[in-house]
HTML snippet that shows the backbone in 3Dmol.js (N, CA, C, O; Angstrom):
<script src="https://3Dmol.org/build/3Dmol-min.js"></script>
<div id="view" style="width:600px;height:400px;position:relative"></div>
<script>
const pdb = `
ATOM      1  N   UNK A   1       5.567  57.373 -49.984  1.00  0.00           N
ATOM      2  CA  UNK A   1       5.586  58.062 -48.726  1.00  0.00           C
ATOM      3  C   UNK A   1       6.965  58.679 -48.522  1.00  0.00           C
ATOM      4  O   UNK A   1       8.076  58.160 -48.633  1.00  0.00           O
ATOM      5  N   UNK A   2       6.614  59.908 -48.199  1.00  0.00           N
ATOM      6  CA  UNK A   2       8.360  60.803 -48.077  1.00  0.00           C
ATOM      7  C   UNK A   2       8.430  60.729 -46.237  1.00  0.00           C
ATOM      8  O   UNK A   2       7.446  60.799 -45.501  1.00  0.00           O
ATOM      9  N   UNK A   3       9.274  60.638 -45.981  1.00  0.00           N
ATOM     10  CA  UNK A   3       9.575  60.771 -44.604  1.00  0.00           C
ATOM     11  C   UNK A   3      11.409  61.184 -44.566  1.00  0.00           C
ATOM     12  O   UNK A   3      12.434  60.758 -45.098  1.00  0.00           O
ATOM     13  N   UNK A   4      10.912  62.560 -43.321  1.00  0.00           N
ATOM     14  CA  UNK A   4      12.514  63.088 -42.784  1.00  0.00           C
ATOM     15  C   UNK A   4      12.650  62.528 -41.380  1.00  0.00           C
ATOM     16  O   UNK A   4      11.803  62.456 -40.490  1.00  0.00           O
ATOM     17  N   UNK A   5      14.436  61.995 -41.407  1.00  0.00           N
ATOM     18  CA  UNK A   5      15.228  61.520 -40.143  1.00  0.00           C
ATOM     19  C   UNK A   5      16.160  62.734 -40.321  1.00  0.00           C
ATOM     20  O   UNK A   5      16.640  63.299 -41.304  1.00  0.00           O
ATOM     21  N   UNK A   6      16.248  62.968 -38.590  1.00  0.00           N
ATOM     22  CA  UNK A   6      17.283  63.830 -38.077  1.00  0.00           C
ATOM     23  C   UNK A   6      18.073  62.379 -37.781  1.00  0.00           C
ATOM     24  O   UNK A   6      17.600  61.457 -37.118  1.00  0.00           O
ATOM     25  N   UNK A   7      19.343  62.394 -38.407  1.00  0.00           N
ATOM     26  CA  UNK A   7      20.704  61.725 -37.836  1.00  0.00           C
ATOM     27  C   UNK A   7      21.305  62.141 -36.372  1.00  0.00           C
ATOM     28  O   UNK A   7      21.182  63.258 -35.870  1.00  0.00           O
ATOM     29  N   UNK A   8      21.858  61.223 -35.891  1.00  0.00           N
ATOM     30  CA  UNK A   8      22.714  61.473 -35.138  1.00  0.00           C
ATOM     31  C   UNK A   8      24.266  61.430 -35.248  1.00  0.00           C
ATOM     32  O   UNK A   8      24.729  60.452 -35.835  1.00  0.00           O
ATOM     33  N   UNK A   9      25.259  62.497 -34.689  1.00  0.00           N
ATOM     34  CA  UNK A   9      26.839  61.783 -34.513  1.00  0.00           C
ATOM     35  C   UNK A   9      26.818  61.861 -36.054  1.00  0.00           C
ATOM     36  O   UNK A   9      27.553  60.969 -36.479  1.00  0.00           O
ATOM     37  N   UNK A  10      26.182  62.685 -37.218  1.00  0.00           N
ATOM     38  CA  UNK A  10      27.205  62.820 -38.350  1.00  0.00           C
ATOM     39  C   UNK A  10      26.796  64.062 -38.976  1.00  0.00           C
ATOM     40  O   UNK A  10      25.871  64.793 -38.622  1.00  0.00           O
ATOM     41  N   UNK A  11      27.661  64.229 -40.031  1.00  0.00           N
ATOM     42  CA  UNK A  11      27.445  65.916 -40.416  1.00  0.00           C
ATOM     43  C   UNK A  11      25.960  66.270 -41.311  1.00  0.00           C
ATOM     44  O   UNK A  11      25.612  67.442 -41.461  1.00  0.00           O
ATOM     45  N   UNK A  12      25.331  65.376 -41.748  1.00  0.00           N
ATOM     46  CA  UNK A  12      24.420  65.422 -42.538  1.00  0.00           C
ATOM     47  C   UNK A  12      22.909  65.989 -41.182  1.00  0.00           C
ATOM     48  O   UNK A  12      22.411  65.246 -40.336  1.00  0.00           O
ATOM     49  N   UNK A  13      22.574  67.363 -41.419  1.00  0.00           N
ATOM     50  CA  UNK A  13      21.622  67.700 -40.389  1.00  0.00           C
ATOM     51  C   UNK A  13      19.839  67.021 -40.548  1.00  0.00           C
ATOM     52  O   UNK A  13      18.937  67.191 -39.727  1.00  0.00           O
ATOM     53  N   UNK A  14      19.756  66.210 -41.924  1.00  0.00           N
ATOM     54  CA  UNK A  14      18.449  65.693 -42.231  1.00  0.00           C
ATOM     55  C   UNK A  14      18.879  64.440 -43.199  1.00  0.00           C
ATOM     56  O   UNK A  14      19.953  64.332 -43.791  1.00  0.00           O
ATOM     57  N   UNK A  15      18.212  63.880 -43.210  1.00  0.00           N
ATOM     58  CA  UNK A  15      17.915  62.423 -44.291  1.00  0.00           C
ATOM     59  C   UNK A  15      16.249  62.296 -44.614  1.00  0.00           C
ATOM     60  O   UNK A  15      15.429  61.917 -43.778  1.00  0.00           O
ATOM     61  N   UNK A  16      15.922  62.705 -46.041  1.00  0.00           N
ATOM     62  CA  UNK A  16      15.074  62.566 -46.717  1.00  0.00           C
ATOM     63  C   UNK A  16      14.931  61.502 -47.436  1.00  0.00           C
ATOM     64  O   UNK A  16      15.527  61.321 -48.497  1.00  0.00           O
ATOM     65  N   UNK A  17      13.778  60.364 -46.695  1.00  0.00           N
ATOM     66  CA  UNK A  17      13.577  58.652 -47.577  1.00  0.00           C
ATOM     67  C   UNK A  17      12.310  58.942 -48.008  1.00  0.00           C
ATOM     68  O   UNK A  17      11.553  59.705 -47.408  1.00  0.00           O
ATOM     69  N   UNK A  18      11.957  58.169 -49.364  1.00  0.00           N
ATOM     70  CA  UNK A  18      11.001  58.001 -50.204  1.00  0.00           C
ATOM     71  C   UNK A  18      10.804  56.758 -50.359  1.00  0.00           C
ATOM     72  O   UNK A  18      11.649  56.190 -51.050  1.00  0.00           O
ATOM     73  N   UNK A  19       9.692  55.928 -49.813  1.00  0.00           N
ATOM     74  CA  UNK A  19       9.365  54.845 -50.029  1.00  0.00           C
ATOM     75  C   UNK A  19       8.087  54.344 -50.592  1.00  0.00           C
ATOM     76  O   UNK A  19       6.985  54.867 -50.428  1.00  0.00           O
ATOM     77  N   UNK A  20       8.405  53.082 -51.395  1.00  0.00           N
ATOM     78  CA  UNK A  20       7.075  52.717 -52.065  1.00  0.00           C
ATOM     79  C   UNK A  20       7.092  51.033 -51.832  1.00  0.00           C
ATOM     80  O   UNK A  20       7.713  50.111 -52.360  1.00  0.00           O
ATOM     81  N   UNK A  21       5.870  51.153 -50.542  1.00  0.00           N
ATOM     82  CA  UNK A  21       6.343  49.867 -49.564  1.00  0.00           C
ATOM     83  C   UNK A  21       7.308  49.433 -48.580  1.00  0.00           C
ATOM     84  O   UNK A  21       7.423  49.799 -47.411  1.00  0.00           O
ATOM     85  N   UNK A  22       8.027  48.540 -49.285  1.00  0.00           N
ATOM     86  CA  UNK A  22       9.080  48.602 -48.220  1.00  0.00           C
ATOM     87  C   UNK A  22      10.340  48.746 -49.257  1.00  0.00           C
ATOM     88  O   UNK A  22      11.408  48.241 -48.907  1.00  0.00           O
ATOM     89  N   UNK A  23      10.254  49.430 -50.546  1.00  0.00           N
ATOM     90  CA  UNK A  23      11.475  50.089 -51.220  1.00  0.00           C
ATOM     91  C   UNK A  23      11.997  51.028 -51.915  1.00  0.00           C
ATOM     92  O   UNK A  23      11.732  51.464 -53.036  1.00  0.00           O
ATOM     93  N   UNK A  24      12.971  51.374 -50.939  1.00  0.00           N
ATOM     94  CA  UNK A  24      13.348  52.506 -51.600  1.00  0.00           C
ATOM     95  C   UNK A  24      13.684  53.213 -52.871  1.00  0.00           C
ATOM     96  O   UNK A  24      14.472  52.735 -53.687  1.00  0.00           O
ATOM     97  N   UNK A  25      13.005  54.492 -53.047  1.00  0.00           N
ATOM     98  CA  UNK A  25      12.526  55.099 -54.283  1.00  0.00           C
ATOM     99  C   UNK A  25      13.273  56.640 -54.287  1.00  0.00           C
ATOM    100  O   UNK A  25      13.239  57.481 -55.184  1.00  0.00           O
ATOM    101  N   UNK A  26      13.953  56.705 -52.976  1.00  0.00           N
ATOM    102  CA  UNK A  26      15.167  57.776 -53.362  1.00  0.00           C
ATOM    103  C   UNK A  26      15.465  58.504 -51.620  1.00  0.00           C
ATOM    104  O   UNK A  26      14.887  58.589 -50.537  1.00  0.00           O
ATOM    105  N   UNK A  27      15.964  58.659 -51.874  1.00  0.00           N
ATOM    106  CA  UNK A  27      17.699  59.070 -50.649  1.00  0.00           C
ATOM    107  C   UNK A  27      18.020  60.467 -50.857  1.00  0.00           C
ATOM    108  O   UNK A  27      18.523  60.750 -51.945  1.00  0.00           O
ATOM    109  N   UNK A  28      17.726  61.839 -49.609  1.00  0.00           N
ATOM    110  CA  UNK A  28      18.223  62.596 -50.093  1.00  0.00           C
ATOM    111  C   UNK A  28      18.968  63.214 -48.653  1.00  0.00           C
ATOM    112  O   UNK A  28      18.308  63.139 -47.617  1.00  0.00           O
ATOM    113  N   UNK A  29      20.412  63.852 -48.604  1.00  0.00           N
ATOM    114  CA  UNK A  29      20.593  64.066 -47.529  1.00  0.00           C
ATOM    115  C   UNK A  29      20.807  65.990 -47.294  1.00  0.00           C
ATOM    116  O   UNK A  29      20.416  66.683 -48.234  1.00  0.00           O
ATOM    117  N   UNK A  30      21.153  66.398 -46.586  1.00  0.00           N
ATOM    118  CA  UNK A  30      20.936  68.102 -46.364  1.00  0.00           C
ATOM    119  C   UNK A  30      22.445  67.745 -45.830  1.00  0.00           C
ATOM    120  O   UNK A  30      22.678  66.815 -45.057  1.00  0.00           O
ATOM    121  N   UNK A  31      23.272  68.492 -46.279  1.00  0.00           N
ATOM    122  CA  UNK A  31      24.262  68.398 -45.239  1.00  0.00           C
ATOM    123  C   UNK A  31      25.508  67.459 -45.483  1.00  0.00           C
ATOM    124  O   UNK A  31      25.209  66.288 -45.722  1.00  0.00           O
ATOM    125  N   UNK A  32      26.587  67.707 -45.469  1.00  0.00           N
ATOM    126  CA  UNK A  32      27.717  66.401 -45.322  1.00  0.00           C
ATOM    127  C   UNK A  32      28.618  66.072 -46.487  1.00  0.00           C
ATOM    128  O   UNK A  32      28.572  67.062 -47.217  1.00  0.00           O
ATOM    129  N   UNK A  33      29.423  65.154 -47.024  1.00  0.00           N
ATOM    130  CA  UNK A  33      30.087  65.464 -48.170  1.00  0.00           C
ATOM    131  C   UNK A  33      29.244  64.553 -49.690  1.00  0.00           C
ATOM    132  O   UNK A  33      29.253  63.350 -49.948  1.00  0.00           O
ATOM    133  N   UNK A  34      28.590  65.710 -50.450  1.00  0.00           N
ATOM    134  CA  UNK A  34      28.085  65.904 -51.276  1.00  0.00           C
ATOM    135  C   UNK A  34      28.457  64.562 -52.184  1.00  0.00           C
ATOM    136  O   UNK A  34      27.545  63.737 -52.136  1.00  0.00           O
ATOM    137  N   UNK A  35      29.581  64.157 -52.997  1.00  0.00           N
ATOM    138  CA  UNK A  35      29.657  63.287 -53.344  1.00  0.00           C
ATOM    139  C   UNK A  35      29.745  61.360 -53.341  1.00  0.00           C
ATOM    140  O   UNK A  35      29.670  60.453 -54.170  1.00  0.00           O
ATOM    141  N   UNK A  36      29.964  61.528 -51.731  1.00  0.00           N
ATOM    142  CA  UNK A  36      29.500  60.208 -51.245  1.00  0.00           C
ATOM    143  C   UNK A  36      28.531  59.954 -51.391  1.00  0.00           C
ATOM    144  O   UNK A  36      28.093  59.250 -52.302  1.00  0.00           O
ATOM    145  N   UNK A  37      27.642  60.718 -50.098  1.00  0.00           N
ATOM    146  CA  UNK A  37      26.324  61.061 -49.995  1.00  0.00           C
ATOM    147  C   UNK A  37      25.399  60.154 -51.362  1.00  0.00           C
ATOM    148  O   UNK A  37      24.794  59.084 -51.437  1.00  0.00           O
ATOM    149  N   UNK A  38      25.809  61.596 -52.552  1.00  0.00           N
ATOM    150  CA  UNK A  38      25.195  61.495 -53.700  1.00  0.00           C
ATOM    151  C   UNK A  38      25.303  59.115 -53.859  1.00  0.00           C
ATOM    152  O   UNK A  38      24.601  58.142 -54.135  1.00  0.00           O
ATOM    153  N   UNK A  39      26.045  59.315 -53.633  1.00  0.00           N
ATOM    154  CA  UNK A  39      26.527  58.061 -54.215  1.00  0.00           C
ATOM    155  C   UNK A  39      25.681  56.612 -53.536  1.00  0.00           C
ATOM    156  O   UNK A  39      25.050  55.747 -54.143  1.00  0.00           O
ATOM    157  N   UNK A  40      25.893  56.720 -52.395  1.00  0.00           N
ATOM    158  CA  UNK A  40      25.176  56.051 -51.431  1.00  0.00           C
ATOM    159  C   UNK A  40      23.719  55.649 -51.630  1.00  0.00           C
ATOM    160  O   UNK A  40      23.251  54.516 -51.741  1.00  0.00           O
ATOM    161  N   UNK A  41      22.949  57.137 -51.654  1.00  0.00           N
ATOM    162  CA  UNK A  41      22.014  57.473 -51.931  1.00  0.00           C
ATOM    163  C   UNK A  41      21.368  56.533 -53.238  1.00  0.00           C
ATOM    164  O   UNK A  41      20.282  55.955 -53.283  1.00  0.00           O
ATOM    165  N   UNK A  42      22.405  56.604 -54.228  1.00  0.00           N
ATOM    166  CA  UNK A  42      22.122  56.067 -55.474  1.00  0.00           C
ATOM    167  C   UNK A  42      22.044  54.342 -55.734  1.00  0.00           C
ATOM    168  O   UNK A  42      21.519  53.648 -56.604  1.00  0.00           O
ATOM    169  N   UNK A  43      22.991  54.001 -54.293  1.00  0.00           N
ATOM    170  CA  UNK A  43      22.904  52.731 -54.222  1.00  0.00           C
ATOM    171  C   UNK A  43      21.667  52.568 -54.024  1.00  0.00           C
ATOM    172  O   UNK A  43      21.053  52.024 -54.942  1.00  0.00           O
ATOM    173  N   UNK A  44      21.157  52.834 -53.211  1.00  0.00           N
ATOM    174  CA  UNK A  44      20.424  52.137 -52.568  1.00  0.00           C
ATOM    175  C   UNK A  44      18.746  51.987 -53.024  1.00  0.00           C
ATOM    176  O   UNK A  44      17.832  51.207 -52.759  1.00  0.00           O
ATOM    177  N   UNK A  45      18.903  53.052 -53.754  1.00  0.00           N
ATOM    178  CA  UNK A  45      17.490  52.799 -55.020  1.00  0.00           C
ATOM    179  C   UNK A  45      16.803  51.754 -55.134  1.00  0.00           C
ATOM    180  O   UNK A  45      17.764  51.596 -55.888  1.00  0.00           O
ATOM    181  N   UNK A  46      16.077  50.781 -55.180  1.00  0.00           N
ATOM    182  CA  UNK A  46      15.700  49.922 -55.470  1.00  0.00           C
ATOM    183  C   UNK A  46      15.736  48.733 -54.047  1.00  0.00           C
ATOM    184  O   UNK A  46      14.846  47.925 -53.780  1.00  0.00           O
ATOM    185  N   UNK A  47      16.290  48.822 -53.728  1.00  0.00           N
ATOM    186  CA  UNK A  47      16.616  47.945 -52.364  1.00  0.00           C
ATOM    187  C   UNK A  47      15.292  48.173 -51.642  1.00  0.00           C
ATOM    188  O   UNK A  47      14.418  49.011 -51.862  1.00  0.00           O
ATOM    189  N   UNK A  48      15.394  46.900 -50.426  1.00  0.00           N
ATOM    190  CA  UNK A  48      14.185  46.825 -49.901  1.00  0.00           C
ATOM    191  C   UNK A  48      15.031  47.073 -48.673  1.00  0.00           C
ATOM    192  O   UNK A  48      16.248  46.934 -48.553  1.00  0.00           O
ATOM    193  N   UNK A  49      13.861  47.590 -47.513  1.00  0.00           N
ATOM    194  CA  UNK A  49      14.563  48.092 -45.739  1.00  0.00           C
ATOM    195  C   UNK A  49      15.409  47.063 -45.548  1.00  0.00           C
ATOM    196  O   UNK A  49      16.547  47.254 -45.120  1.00  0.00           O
ATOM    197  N   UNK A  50      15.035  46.103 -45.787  1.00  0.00           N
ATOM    198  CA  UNK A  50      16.290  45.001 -45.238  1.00  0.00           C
ATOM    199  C   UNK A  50      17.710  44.688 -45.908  1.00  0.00           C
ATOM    200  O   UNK A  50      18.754  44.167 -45.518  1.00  0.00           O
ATOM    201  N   UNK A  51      17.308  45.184 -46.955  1.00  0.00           N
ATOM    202  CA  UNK A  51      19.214  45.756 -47.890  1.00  0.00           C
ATOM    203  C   UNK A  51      19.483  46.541 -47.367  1.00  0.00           C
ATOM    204  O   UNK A  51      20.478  46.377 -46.660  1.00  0.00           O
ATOM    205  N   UNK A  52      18.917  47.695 -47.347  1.00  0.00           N
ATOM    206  CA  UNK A  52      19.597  48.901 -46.908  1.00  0.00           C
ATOM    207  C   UNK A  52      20.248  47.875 -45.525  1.00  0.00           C
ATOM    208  O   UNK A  52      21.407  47.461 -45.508  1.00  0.00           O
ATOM    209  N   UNK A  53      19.424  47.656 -44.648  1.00  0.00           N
ATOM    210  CA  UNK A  53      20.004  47.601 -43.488  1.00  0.00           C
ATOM    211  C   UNK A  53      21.135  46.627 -43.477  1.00  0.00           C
ATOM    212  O   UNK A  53      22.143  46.863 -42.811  1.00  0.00           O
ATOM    213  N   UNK A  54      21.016  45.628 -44.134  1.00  0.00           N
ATOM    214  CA  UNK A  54      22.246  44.674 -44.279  1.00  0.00           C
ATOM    215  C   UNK A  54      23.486  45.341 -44.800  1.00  0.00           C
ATOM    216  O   UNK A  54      24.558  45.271 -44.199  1.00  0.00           O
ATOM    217  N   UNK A  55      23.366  45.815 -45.628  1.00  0.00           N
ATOM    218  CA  UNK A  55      24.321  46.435 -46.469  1.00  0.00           C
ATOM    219  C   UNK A  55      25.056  47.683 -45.656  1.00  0.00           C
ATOM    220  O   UNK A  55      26.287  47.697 -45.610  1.00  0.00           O
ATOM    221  N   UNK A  56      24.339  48.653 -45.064  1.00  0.00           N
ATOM    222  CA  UNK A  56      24.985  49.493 -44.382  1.00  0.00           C
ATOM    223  C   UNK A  56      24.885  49.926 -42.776  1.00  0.00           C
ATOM    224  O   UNK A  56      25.471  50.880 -42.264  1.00  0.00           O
ATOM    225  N   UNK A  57      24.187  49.188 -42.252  1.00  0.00           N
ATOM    226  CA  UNK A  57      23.954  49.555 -40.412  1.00  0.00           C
ATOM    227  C   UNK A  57      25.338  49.415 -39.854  1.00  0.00           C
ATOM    228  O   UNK A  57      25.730  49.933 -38.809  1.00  0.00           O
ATOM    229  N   UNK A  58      26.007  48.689 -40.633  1.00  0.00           N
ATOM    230  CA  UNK A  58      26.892  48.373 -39.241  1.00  0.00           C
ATOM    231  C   UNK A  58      28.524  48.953 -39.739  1.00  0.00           C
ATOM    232  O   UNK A  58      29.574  48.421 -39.379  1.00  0.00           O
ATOM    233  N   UNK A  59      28.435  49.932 -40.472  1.00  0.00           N
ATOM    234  CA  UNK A  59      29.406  50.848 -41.147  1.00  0.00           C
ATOM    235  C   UNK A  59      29.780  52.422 -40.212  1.00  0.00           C
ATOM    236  O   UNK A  59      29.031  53.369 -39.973  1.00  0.00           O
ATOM    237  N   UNK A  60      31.104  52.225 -39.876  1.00  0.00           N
ATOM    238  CA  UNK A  60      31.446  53.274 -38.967  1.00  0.00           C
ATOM    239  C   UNK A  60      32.294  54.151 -39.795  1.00  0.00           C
ATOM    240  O   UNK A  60      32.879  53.947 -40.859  1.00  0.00           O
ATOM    241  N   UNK A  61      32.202  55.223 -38.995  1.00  0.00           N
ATOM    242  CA  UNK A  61      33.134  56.600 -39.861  1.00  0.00           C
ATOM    243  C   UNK A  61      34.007  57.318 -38.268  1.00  0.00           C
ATOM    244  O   UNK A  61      33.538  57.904 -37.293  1.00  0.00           O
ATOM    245  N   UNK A  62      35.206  56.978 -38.575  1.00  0.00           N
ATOM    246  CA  UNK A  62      36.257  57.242 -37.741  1.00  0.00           C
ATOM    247  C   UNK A  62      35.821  56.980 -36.184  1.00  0.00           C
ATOM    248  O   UNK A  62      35.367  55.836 -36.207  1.00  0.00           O
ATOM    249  N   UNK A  63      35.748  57.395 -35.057  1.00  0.00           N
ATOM    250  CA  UNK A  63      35.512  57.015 -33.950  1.00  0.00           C
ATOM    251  C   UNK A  63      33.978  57.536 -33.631  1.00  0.00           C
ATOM    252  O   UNK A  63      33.580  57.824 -32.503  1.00  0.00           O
ATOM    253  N   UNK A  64      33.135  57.606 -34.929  1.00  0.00           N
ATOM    254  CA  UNK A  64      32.053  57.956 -34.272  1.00  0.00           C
ATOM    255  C   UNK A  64      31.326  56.970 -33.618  1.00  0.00           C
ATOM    256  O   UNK A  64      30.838  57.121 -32.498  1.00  0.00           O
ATOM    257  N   UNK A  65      31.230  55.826 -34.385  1.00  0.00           N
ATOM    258  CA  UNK A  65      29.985  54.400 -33.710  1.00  0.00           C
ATOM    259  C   UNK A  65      29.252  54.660 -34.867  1.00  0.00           C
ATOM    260  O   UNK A  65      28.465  53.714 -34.865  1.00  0.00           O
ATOM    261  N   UNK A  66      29.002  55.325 -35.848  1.00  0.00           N
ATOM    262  CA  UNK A  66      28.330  55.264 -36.618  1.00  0.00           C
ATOM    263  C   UNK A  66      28.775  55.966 -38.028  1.00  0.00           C
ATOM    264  O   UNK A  66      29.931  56.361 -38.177  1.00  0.00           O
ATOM    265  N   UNK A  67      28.036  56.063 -38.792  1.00  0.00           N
ATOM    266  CA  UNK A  67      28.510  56.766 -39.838  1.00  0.00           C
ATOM    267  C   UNK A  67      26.585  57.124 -40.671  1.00  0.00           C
ATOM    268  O   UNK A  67      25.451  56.747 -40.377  1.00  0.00           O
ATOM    269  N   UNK A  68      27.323  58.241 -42.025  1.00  0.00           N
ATOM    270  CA  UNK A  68      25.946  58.713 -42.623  1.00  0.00           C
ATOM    271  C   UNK A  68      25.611  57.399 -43.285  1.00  0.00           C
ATOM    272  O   UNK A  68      24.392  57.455 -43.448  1.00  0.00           O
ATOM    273  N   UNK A  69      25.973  56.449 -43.671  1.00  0.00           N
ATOM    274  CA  UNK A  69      25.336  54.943 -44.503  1.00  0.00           C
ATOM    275  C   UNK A  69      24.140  54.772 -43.254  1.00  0.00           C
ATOM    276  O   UNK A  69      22.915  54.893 -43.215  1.00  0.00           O
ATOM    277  N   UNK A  70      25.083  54.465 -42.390  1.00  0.00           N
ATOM    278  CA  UNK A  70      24.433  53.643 -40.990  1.00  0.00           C
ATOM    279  C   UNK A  70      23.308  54.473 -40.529  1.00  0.00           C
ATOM    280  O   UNK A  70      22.236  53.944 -40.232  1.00  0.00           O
ATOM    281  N   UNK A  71      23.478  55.644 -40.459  1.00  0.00           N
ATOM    282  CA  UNK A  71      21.995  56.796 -40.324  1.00  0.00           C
ATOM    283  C   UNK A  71      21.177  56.481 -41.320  1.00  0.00           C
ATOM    284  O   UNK A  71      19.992  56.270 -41.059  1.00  0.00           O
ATOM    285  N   UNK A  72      21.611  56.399 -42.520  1.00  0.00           N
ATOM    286  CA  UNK A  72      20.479  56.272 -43.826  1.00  0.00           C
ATOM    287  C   UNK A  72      19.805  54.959 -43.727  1.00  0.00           C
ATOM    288  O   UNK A  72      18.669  54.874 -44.193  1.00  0.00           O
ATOM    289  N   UNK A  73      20.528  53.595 -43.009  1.00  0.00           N
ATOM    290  CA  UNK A  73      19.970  52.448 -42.927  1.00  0.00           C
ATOM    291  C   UNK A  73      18.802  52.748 -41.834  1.00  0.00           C
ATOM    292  O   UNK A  73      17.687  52.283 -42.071  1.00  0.00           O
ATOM    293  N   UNK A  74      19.043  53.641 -40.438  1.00  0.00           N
ATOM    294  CA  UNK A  74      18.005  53.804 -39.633  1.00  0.00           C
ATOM    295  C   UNK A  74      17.043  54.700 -40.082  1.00  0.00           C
ATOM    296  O   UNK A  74      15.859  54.370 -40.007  1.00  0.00           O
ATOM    297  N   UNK A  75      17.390  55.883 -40.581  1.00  0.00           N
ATOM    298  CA  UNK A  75      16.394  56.399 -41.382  1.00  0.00           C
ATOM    299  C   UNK A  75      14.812  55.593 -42.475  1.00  0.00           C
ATOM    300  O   UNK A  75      13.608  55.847 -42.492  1.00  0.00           O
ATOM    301  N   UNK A  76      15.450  54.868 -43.021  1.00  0.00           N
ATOM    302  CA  UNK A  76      15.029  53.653 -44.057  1.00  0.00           C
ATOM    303  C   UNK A  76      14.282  52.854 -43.349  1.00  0.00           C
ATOM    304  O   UNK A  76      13.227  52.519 -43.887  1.00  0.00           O
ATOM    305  N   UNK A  77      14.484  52.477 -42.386  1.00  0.00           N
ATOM    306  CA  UNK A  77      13.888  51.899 -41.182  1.00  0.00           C
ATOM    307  C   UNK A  77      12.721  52.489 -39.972  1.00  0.00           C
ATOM    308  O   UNK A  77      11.928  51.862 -39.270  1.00  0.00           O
ATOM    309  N   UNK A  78      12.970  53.766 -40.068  1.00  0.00           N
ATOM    310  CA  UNK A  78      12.293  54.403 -39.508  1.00  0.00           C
ATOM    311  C   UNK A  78      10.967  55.099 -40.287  1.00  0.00           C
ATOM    312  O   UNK A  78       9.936  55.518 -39.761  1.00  0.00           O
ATOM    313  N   UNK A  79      11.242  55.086 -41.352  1.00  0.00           N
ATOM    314  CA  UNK A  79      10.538  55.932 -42.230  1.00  0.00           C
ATOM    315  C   UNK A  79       9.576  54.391 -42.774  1.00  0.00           C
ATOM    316  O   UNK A  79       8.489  54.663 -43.286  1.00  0.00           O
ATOM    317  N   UNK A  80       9.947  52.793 -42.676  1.00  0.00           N
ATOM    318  CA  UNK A  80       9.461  51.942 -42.851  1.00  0.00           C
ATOM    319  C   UNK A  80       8.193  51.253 -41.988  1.00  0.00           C
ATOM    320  O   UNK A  80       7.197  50.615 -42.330  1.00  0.00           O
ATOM    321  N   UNK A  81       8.755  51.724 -40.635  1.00  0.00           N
ATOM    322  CA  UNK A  81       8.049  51.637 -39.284  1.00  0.00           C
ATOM    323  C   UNK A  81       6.992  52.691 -39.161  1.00  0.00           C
ATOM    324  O   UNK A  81       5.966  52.234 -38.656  1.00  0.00           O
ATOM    325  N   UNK A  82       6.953  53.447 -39.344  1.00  0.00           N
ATOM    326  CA  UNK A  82       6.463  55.224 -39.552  1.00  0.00           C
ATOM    327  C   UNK A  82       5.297  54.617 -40.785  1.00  0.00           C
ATOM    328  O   UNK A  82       4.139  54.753 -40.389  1.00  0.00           O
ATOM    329  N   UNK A  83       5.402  54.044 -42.048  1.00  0.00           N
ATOM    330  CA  UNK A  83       4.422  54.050 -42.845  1.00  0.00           C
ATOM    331  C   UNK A  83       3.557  52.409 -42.442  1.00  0.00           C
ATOM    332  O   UNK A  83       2.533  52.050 -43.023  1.00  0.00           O
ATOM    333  N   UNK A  84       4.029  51.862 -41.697  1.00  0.00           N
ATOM    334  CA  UNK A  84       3.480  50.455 -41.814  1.00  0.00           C
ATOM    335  C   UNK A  84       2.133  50.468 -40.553  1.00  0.00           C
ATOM    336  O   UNK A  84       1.084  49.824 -40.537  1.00  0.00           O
ATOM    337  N   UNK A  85       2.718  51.543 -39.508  1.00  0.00           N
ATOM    338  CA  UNK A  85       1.533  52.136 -38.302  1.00  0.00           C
ATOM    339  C   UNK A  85       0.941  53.353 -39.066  1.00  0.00           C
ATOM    340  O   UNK A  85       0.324  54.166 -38.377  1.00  0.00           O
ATOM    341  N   UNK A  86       1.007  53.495 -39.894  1.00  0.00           N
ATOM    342  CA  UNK A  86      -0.146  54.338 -40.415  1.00  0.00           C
ATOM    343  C   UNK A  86      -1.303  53.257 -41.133  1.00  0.00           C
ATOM    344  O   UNK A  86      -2.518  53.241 -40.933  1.00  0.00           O
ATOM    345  N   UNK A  87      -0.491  52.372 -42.029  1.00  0.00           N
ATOM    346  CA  UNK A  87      -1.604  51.562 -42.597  1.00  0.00           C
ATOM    347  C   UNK A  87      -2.539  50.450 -41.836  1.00  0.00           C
ATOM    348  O   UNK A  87      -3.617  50.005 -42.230  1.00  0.00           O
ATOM    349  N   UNK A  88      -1.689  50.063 -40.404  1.00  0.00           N
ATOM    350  CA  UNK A  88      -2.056  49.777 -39.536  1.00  0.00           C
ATOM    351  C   UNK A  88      -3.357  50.404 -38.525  1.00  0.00           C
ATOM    352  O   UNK A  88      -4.207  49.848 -37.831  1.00  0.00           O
ATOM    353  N   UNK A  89      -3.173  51.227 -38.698  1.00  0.00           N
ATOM    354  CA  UNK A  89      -4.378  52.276 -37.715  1.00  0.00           C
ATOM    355  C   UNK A  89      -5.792  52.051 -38.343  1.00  0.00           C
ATOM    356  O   UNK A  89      -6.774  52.630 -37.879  1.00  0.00           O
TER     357      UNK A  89
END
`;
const viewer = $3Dmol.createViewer("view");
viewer.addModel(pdb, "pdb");
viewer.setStyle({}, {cartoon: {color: "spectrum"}});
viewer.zoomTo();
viewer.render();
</script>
């Protein structure tokens, strides 16, 4: 299941998650600095919603309150919530 998050409070204007269940199968972002991003993204491959979220929710980038990790953890989350009420219905 592909699902897009609009972020908030960072430069990345979309976050593209791919999930199979509850793990992630790839990370793509529109926007923001290209080589983190890339990097992040790459972590998190294989991880289940609850890595992602452990690992990066609570990661800030200068005085925002948040940062693009911490978007990609809600994203991941959202896109987890999003496929689990579909199979639900």
């Amino acid at each position: 299941m592909q699902y897009t998050y609009i972020p908030e409070g960072v430069c990345p204007c979309s976050i593209t998650v791919e999930l199979e269940g509850d793990i992630v199968k790839n990370v793509a972002f529109e926007g923001g600095c290209d080589g983190n991003l890339k990097a992040i993204s790459k972590v998190s491959i294989g991880m289940t919603v609850q890595q992602v979220e452990e690992y990066f929710a609570d990661v800030t980038c200068e005085d925002k309150g948040t940062s693009c990790s911490a978007q990609m953890a809600k994203a991941v989350r959202s896109a987890w919530d999003t496929s689990f009420q579909n199979i639900t219905k």
